[in-house]
KOLNULO-61605 format. One record per residue (C-alpha): z, y, x; chain; residue number from 1. Coordinates in steps of 0.05 Angstrom, whole numbers, plus 32768, in hexadecimal, padded with zeros to 4 digits. Example, Ala and Ser with C-alpha at 12.3 -4.5 7.8 and 13.67 -1.06 7.14 Angstrom:
R	809C	7FA6	80F6	A	1
R	808F	7FEB	8111	A	2
END
This chain:
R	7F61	81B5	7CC7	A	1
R	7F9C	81B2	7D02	A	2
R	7F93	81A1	7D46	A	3
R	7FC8	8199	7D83	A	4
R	7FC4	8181	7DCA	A	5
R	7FED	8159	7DF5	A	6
R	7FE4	8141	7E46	A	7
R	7FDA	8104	7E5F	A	8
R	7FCB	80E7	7EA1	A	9
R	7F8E	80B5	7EB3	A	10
R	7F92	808F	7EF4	A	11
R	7F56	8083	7F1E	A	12
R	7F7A	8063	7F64	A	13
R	7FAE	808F	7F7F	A	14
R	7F98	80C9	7F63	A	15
R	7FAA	80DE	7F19	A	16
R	7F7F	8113	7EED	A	17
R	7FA6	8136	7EB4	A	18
R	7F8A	812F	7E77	A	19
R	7F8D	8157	7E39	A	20
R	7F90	812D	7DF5	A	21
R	7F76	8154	7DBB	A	22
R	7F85	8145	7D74	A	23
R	7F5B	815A	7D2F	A	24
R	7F6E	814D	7CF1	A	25
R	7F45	8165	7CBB	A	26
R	7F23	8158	7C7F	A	27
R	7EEF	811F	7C78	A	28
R	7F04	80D2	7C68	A	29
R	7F37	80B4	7C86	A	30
R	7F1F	8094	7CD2	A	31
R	7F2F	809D	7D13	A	32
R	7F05	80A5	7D4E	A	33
R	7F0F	80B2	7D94	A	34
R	7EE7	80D6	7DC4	A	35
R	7EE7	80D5	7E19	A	36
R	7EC6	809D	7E3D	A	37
R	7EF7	8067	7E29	A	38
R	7F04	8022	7E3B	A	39
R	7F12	7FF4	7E0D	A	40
R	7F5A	7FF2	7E1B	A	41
R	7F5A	8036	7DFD	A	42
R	7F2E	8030	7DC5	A	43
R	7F67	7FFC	7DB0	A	44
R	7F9E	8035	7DB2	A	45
R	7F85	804F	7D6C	A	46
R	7F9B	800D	7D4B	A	47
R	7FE5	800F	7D7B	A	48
R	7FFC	8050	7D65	A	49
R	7FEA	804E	7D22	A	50
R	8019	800E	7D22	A	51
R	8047	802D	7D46	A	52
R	804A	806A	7D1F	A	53
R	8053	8048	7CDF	A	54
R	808A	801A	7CF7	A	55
R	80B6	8054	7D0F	A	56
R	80B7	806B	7CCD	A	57
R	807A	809E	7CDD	A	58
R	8039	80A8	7CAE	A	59
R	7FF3	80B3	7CD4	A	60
R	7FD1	80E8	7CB1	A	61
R	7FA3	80D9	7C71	A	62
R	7F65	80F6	7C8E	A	63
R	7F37	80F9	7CC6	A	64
R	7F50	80FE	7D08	A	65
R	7F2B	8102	7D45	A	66
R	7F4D	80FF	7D93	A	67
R	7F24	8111	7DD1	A	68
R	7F47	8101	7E12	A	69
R	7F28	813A	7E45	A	70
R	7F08	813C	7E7F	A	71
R	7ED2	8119	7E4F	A	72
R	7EAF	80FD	7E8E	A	73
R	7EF3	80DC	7EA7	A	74
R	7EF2	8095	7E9A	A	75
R	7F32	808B	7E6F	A	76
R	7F52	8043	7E7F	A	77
R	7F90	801C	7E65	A	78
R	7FC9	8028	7E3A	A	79
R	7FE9	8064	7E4F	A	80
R	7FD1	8099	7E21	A	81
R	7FEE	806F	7DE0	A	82
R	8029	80A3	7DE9	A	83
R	800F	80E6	7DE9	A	84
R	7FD5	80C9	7DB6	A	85
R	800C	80BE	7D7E	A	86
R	8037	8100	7D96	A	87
R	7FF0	8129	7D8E	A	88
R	7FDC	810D	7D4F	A	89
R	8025	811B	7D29	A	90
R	8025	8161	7D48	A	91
R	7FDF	816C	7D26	A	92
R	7FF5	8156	7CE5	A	93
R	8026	8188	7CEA	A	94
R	8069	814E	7CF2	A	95
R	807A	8168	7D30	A	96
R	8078	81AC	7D4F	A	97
R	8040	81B5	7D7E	A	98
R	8056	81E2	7DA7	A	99
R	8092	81A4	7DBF	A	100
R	8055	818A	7DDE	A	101
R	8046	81C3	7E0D	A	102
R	8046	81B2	7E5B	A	103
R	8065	8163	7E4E	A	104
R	8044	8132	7E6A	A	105
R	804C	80EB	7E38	A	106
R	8032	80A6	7E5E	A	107
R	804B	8069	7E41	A	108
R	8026	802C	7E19	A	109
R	803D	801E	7DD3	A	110
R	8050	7FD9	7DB5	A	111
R	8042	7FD2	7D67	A	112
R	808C	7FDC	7D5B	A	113
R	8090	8020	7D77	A	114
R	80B1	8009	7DBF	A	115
R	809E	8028	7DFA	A	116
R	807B	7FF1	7E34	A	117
R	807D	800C	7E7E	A	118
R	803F	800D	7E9A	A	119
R	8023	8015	7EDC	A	120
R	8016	8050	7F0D	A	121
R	8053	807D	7EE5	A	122
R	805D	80A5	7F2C	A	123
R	8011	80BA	7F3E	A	124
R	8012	80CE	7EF2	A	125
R	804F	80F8	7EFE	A	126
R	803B	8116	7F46	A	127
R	7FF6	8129	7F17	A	128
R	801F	8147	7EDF	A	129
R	804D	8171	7F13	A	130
R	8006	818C	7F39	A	131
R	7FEB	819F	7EF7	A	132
R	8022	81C7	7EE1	A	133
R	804C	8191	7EB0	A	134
R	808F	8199	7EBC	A	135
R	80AF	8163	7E8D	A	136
R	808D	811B	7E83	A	137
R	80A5	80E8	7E4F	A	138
R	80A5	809B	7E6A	A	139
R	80B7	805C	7E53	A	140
R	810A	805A	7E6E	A	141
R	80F5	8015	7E93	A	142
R	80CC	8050	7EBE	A	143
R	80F8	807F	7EBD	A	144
R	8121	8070	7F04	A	145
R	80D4	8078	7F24	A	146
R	80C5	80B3	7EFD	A	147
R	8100	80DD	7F15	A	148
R	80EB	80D1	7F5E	A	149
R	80B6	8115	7F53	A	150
R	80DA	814A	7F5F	A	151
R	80C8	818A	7F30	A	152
R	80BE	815F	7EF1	A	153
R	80FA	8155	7EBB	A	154
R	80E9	810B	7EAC	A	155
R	8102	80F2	7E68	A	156
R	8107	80A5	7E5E	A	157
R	8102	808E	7E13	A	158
R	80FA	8040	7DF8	A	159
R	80D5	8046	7DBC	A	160
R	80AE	8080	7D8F	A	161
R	80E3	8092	7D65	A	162
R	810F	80AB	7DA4	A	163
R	80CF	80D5	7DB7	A	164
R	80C3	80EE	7D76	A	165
R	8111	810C	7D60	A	166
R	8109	8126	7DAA	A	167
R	80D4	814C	7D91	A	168
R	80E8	8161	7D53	A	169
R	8128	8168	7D4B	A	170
R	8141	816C	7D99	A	171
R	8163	8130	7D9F	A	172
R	8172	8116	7DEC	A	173
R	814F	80E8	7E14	A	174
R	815F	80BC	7E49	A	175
R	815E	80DF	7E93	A	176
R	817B	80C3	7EDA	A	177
R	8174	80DD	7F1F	A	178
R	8150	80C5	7F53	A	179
R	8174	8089	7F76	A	180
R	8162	8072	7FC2	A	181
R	8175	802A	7FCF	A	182
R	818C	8013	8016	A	183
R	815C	7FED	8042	A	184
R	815F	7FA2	803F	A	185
R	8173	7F7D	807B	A	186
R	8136	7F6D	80A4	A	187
R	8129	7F2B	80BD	A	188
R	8152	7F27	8105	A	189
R	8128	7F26	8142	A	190
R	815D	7EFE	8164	A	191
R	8151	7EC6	8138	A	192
R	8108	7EB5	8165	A	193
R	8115	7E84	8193	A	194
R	80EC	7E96	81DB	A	195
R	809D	7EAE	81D0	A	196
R	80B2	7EEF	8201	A	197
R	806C	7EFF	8205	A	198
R	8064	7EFE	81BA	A	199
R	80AA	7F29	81A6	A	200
R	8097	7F5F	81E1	A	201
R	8049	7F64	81BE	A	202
R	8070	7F66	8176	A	203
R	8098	7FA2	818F	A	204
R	8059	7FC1	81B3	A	205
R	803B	7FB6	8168	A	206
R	806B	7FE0	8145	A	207
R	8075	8014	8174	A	208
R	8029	8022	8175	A	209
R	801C	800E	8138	A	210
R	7FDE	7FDC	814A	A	211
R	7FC5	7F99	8126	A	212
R	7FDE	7F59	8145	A	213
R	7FC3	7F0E	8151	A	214
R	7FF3	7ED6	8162	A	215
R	7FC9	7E9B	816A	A	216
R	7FED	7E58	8181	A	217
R	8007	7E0E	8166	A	218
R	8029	7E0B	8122	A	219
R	807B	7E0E	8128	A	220
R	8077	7E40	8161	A	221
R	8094	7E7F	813C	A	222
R	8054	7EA8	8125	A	223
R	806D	7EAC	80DF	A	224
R	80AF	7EBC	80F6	A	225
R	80A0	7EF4	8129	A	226
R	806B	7F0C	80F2	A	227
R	809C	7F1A	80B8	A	228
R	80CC	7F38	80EC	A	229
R	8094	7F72	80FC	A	230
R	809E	7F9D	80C1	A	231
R	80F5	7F94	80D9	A	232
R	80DB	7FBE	8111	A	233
R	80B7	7FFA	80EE	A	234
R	80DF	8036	80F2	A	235
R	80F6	804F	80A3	A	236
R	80C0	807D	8074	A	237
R	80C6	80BB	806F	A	238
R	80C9	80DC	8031	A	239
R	8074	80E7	802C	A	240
R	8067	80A0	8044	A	241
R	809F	8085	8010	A	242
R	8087	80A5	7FD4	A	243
R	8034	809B	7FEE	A	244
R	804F	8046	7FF0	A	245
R	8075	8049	7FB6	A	246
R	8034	8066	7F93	A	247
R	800C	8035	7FA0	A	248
R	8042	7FFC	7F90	A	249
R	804B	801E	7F49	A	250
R	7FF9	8013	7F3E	A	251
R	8002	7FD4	7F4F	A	252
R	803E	7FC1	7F2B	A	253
R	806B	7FA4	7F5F	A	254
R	80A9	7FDF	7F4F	A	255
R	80EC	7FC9	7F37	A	256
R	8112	7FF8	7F0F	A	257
R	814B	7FE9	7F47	A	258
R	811E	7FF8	7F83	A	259
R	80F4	8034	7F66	A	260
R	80E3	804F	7FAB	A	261
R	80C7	8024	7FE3	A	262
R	80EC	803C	8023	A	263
R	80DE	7FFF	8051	A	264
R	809E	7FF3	8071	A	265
R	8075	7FC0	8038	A	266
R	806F	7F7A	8058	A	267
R	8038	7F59	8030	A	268
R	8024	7F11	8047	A	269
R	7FE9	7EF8	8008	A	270
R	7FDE	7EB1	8008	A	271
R	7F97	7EA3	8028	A	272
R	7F72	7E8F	7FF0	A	273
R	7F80	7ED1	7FD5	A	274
R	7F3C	7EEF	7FC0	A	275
R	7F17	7F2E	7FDE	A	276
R	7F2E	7F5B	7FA8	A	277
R	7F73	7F44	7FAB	A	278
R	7F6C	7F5A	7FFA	A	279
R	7F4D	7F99	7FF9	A	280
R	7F56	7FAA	7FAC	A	281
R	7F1C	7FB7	7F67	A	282
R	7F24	7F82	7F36	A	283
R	7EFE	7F91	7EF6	A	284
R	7F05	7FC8	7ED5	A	285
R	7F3A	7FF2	7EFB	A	286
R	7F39	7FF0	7F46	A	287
R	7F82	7FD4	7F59	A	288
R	7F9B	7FE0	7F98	A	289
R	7F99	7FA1	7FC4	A	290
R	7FC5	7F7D	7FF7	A	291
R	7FB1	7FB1	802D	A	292
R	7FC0	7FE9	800A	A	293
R	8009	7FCA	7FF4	A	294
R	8011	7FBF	8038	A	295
R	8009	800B	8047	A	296
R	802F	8024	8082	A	297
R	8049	7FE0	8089	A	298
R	8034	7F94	809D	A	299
R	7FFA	7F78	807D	A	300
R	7FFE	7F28	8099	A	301
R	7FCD	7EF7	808F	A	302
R	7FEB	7EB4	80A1	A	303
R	7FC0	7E79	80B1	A	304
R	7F85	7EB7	80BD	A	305
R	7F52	7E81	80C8	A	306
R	7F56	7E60	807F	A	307
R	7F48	7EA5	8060	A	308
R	7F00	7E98	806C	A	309
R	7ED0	7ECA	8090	A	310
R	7EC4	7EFB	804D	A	311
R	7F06	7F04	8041	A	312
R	7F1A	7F1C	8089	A	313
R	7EE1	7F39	808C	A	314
R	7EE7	7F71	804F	A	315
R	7F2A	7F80	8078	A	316
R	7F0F	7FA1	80B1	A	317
R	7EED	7FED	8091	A	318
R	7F35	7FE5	8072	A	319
R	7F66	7FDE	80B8	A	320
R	7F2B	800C	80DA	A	321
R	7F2A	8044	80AD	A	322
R	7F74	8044	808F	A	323
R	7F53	8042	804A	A	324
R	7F37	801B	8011	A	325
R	7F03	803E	7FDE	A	326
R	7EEF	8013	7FA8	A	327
R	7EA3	8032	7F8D	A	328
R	7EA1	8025	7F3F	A	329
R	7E74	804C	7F04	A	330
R	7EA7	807B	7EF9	A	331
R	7EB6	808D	7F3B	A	332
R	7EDD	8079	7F83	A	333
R	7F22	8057	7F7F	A	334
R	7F46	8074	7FB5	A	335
R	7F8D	8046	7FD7	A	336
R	7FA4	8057	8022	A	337
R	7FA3	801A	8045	A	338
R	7FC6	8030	808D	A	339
R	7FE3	7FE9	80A0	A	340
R	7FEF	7FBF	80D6	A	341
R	7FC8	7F85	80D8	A	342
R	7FEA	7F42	80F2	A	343
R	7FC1	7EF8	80FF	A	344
R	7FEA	7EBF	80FE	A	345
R	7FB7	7E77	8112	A	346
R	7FB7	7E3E	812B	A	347
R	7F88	7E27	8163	A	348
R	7F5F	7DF1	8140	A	349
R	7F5E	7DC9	80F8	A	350
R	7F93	7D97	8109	A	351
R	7FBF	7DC5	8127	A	352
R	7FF1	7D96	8154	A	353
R	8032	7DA9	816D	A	354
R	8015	7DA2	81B9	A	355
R	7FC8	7DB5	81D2	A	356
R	7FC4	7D6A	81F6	A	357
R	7FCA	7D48	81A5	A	358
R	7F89	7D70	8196	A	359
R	7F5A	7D39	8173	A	360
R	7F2C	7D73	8159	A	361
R	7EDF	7D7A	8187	A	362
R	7ED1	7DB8	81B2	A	363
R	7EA8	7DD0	8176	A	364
R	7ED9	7DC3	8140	A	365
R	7F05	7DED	8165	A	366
R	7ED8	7E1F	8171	A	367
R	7EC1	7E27	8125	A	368
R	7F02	7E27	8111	A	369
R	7F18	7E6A	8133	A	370
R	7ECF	7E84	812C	A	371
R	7EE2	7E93	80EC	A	372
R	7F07	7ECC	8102	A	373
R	7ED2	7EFB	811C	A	374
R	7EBB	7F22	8153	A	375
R	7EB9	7F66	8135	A	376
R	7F01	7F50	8115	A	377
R	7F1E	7F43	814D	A	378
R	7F05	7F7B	8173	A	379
R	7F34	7F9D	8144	A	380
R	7F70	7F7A	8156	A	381
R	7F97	7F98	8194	A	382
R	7FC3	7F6F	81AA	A	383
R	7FB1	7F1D	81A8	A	384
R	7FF1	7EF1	81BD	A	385
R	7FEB	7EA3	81CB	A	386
R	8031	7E80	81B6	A	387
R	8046	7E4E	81D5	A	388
R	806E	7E0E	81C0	A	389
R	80BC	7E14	81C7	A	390
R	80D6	7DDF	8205	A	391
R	8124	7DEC	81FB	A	392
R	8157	7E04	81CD	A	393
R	817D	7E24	81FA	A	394
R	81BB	7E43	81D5	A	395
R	81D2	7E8B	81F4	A	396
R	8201	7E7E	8220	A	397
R	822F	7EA7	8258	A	398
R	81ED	7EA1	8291	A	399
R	81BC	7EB3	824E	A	400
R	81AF	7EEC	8234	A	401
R	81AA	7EF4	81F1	A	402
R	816F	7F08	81CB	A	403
R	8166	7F4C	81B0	A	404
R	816F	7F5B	8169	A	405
R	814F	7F7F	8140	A	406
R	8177	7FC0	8141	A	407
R	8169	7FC3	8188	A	408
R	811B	7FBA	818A	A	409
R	811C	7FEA	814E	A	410
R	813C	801F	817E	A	411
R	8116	8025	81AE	A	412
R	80CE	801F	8179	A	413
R	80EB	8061	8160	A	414
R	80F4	8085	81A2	A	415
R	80A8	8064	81AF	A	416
R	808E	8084	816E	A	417
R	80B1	80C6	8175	A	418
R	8095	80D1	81BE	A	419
R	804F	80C1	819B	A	420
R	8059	80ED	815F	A	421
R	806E	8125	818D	A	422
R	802B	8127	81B2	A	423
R	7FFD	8119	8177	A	424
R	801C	814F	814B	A	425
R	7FEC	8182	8159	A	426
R	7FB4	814F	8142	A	427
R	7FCF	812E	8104	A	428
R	7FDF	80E9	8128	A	429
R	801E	80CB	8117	A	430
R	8010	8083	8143	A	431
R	7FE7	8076	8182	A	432
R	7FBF	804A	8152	A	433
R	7FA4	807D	8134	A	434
R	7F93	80A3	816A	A	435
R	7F3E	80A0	816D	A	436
R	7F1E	808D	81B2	A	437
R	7F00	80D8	81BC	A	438
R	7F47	80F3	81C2	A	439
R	7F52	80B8	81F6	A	440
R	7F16	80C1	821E	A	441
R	7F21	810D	821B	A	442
R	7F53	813D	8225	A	443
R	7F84	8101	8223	A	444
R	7F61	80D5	8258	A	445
R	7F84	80B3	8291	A	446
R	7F75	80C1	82DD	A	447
R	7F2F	8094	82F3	A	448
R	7F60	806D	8320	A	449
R	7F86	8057	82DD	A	450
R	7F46	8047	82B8	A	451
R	7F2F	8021	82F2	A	452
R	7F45	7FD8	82D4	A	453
R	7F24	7FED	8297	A	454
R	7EEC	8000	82B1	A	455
R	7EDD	7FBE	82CD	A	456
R	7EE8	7F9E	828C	A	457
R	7EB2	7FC2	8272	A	458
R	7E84	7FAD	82AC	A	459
R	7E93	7F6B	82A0	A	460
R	7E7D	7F6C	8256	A	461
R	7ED2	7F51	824B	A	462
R	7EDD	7F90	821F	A	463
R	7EB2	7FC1	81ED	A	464
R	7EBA	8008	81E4	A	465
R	7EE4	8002	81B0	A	466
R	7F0F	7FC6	81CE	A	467
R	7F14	7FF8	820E	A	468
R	7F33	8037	81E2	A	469
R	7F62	8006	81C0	A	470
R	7F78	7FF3	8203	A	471
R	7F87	8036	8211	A	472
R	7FB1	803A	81CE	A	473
R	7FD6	8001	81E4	A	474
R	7FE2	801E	8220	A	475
R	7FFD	805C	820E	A	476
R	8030	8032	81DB	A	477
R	8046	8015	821A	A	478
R	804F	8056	823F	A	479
R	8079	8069	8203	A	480
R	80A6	8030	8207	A	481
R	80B0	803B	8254	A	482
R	80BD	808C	8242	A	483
R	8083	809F	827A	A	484
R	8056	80D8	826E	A	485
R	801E	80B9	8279	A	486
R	8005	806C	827A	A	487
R	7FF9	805A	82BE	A	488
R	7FCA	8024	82D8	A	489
R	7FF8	7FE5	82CA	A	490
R	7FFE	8006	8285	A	491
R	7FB0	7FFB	827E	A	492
R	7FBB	7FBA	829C	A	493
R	7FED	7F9C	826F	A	494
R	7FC6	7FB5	8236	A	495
R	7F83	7F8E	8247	A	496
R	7FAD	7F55	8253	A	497
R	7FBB	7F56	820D	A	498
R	7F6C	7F5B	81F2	A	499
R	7F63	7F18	8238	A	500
R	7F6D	7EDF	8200	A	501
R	7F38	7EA9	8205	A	502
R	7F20	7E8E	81C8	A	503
R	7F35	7E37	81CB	A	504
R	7EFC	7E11	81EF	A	505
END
């Protein structure tokens, strides 16, 4: 009898749990069984790697064999073990030393040939292997510019079995590269928006706060536009917030092996008949991470926001609130960050005319139509911006000033966010977004004479609690942009005036 062990990593959302693969071989007929809680995915790997084995010139052993992936209780999905199973099963019958295997980590699916496939989530596996102690991991090379983003790990790429196996045995090289950084794209210019003032000073209100957005108005009037130039806006990710994106975009298999790290805000626009798993993520089997949670720390935009329907918008809103999706399933909670920024492109009414006056839609056709987007929703949404129809292309001229670009806007969103991030440190906010209404209506609370306006709204019944503390968010973005201290009563103003948008009668 000879046994060996190799590691592994199983994903369950952005989290990854080592696991140890165990081998046996030992006397009794020839079989194979495999032990662990496994999918069925798995339960195919037997039938892979003997294949694979066999066609790089390998033998599988002549006698029983038996492989338990541990923690038994995990539930093991996909094809990522197929690697360390074959390593684990040679080192037990003694063709390759065991102790080779000792503190690798091997994640790769195998094809019948012996080739190595890429496969998904290769950098939560990694950042798992690194906090359990595994200081070299094994990949697929298509994986191996993500791999050698984690820092502490030797990460070997190799394209088939056989590469792995002389590695093994007889020392032979693999691949390796260092970790590359590619330059930011050019955004989408700002300048390019013709008029819509009130719209391109509530975009840059959007990213220096980091709220959700509505822009509600005929078609042709530059919601689309100023929508995909949001994320232009957003100042660059840190290191943390680069690596915590580019997790999530290697689960969900949107990683190019020329753009391994995602160092741009995500812009992430799914088409509206996208369903409510594709939004928020789950699926069968695994939990995949959905638009929202690509869109983390970036721009999650739903154009035409009324044809989603009511339960798709509607699964978005624990997701914008809370900053987080968890997916419940049998073998336990899918966890993906989901800290976006919401933006709601619409028209006003079903047949959508270039001017109000060429409406032919009723009262209550019009009213049904936006309906769809709901109360609570939009109670969510802090800023709400009407566009208006363009009346003249007026070219910039030497009496016109020209509109500012991008660059510039961007400028002054970082000087917004830095003031913010200074005075939220000692909390753990990074945006006034975040900030929760306690903090607002405590130690941070404006003078009664400020509050006054808002006040009233709440009287009135023209603002809830909550629509009240996200003026006071807003407001605060805007005393950030105007370098005060403090926001001051036509701070509070501005920021209602924002939440003042009348649903079309």
């Amino acid at each position: 009898m000879a046994m060996a062990k190799a590691w592994s990593v199983g994903l369950l959302g952005v989290d990854g749990v080592p696991v140890e693969i165990e081998a046996d071989v030992g006397a009794g007929l020839p079989g194979v069984r495999l032990l662990g809680r496994l999918d069925a995915v798995v339960n195919e790997s037997k039938d892979r790697v003997r294949a694979a084995l066999r066609n790089v010139g390998e033998s599988w052993p002549r006698q029983r064999v038996t492989l338990a992936l541990s923690p038994a209780a995990l539930q093991k999905t996909g094809a990522g073990y197929d690697l360390a199973l074959a390593c684990v099963v040679l080192a037990a019958a003694g063709a390759l030393p065991a102790e080779r295997l000792t503190g690798t980590l091997l994640f790769g699916e195998l094809a019948l040939d012996g080739r190595l496939r890429p496969v998904r989530g290769v950098l939560p596996a990694l950042l798992a292997g690194r906090a359990a102690g595994l200081r070299t991991a094994v990949v697929p090379v298509e994986a191996l510019p993500e791999a050698a983003l984690v820092d502490g790990v030797r990460a070997l790429g190799a394209a088939d079995l056989g590469a792995v196996v002389r590695w093994l045995r007889e020392g032979e090289p693999l691949s390796s590269t260092v970790a590359t950084v590619s330059e930011r794209p050019p955004a989408p210019e700002l300048a390019d928006v013709i008029g819509q003032p009130t719209a391109r000073r509530a975009l840059e209100i959007a990213a220096a706060g980091g709220h959700h957005l509505l822009l509600a108005g005929p078609p042709g009037t530059g919601k689309t536009m100023l929508a995909r130039r949001l994320s232009g806006l957003l100042p660059e990710l840190s290191r943390a917030d680069a690596l915590e994106v580019t997790t999530i975009h290697s689960l969900a298999g949107l990683l190019t092996p020329d753009a391994p790290l995602v160092t741009s805000p995500p812009f992430v626009a799914p088409h509206h008949a996208t369903t409510v798993p594709g939004l928020v993520g789950g699926g069968s089997g695994v939990a995949r991470p959905g638009a929202v949670s690509c869109a983390h720390r970036g721009v999650l935009f739903a154009d035409e926001a009324c044809e989603f329907g009511a339960h798709r918008l509607e699964a978005l809103r624990t997701a914008v609130e809370e900053g987080e999706v968890r997916i419940a399933r049998s073998h336990g909670i899918a966890r993906y960050p989901a800290r976006c920024q919401l933006v709601l492109a619409t028209n006003l009414c079903p047949c959508a005319p270039p001017r109000d006056t060429d409406c032919v839609c009723s009262p209550t056709a019009r009213r049904k139509y936006f309906g769809r987007l709901s109360g609570p929703l939009l109670d969510r949404v802090d800023l709400r911006v009407r566009t208006r129809p363009v009346l003249a292309m007026t070219p910039a001229g030497a009496d016109v000033a020209p509109e500012e670009t991008t660059a510039v806007v961007r400028e002054r969103v970082r000087r917004a966010r830095q003031r913010a991030a200074e005075r939220w440190a000692d909390h753990g906010w990074r945006t006034n977004a975040e900030v929760p209404g306690s903090a607002l209506r405590g130690r941070f609370r404006p003078p009664p004479t400020v509050l006054a306006v808002l006040d009233r709204g709440l009287c009135e019944g023209s603002v809830t609690a909550r629509g009240a503390d996200r003026c006071l968010r807003v407001a605060w973005t805007l005393c950030d942009l105007a370098e005060q201290e403090r926001p001051t009563e036509e701070h509070v103003t501005r920021a209602l005036e924002f939440r003042d948008w009348r649903m079309p009668a």
